[in-house]
C-alpha positions as CSV (number, residue, x, y, z in Angstrom):
1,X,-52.5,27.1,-84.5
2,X,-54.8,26.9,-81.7
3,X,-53.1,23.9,-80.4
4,X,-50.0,26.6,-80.5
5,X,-51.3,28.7,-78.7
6,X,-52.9,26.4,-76.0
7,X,-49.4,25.0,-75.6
8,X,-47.7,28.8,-75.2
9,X,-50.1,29.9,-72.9
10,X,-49.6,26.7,-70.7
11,X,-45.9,27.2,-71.3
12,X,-46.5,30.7,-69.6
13,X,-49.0,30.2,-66.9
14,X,-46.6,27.3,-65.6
15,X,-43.7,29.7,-65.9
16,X,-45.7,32.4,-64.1
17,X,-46.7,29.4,-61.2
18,X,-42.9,28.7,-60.8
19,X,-42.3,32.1,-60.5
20,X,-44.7,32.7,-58.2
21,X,-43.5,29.9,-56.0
22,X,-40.2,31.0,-56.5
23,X,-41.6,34.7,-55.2
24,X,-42.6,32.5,-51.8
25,X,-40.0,30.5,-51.4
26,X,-37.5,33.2,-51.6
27,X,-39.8,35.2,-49.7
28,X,-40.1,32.6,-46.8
29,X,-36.2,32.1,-46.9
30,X,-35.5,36.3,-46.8
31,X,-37.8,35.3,-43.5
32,X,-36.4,32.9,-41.5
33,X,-32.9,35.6,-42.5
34,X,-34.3,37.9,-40.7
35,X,-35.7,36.3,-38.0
36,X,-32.4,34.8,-37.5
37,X,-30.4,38.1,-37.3
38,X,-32.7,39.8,-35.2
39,X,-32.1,37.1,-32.9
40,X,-28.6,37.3,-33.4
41,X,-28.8,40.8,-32.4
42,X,-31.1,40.7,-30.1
43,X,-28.5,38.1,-28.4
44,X,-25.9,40.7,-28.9
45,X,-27.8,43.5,-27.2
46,X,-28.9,41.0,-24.2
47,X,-24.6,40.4,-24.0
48,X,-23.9,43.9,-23.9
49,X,-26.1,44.9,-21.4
50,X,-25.3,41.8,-19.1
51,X,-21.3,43.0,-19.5
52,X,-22.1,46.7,-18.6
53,X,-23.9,45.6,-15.4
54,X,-21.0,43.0,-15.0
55,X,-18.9,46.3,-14.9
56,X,-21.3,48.3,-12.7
57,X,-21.2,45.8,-10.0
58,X,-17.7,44.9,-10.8
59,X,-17.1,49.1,-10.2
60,X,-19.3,48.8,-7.2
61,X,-17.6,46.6,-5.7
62,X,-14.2,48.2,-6.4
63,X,-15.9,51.3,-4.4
64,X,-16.8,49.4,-1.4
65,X,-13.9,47.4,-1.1
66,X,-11.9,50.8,-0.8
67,X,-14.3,52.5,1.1
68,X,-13.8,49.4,3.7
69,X,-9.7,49.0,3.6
70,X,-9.5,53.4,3.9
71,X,-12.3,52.9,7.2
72,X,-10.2,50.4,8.3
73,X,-7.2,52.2,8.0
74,X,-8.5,55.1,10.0
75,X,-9.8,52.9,12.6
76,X,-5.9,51.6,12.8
77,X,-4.6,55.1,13.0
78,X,-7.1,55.9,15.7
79,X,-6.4,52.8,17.9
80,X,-2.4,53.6,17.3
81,X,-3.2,57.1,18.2
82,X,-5.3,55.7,21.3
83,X,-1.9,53.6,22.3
84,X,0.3,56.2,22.0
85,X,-1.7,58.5,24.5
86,X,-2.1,55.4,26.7
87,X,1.5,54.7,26.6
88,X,2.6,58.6,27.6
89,X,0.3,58.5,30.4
90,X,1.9,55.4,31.2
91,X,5.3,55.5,30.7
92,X,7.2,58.6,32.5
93,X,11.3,58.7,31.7
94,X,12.7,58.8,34.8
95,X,14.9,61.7,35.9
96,X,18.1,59.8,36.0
97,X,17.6,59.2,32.1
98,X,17.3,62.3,31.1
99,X,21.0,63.0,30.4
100,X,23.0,59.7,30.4
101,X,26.1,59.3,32.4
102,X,27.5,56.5,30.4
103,X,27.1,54.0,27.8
104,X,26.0,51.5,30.9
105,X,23.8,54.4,32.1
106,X,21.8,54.9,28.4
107,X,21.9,51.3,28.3
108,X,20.1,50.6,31.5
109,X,17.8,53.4,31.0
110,X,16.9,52.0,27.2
111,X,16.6,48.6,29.1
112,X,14.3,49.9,31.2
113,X,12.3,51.9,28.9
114,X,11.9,48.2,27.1
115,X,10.6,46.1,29.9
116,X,8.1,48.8,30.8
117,X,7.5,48.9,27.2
118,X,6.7,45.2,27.1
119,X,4.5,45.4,30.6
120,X,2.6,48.3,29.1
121,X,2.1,46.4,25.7
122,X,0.8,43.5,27.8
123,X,-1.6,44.9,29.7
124,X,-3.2,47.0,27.1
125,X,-4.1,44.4,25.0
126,X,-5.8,42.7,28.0
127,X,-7.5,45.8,28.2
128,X,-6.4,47.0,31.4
129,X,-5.2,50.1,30.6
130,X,-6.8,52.3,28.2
C-alpha cells in the first residue's frame, strides 16, 4: 500500500511538473504573441503617421504650387496691362482712319495699324519702350 501511494503521489507531482511547464511554456508563447502584435501595431501606427505627413506635405505643396501659378498669373496680367498702356501711348490712329472711305482705305489703315503694331511689339520687348 505504501508502495501505492509512493507511486500515486509520483504520478501526481510529475503531473503537477508538466503542468507547470506547460503554465511556462504557454506563458512564454502568449509572450512572444504579444510582443509580436504590439510590433505589428506599433508598425501600423509608424505607417499611418508617415501617410498623414505624406498628405500634409503632399497638401503643402498643392498650396504653393497654386499660390505660385495665381502670382504668376497676376504678374502676366500686369505686364499685359503695362503693354497695353505702352502700346496707346504709342500707337495714335491717324485722322484719315477714323471713318474709312473705302474697302482700300480700311484696308490700308488696318495695314498700317499692323506694321506699327509689329514695330511697337519689337521694340518693347528690346525694352525700348516702356
Amino acid at each position: 500500500m505504501k508502495l501505492i501511494l509512493k507511486i500515486a503521489a509520483g504520478i501526481l507531482l510529475a503531473s503537477l511538473i508538466l503542468f507547470g511547464l506547460r503554465l511556462l511554456v504557454l506563458s512564454a508563447f502568449l509572450s512572444g504573441m504579444k510582443n509580436i502584435g504590439d510590433d505589428a501595431l506599433n508598425k501600423q501606427r509608424q505607417l499611418m503617421v508617415e501617410r498623414q505627413q505624406k498628405e500634409k506635405e503632399t497638401e503643402r505643396m498643392k498650396i504653393e504650387r497654386d499660390r505660385q501659378a495665381k502670382e504668376k498669373a497676376r504678374l502676366e496680367a500686369e505686364a499685359k496691362r503695362q503693354k497695353a498702356l505702352a502700346w496707346g501711348k504709342y500707337y495714335q490712329e491717324p485722322e484719315d482712319c477714323l471713318v474709312f472711305q473705302s474697302d482700300a482705305h480700311m484696308v490700308a489703315c488696318v495695314d498700317n495699324k499692323k506694321k506699327a503694331r509689329k514695330e511697337f511689339d519689337r521694340l518693347y520687348d528690346q525694352g525700348k519702350i516702356r
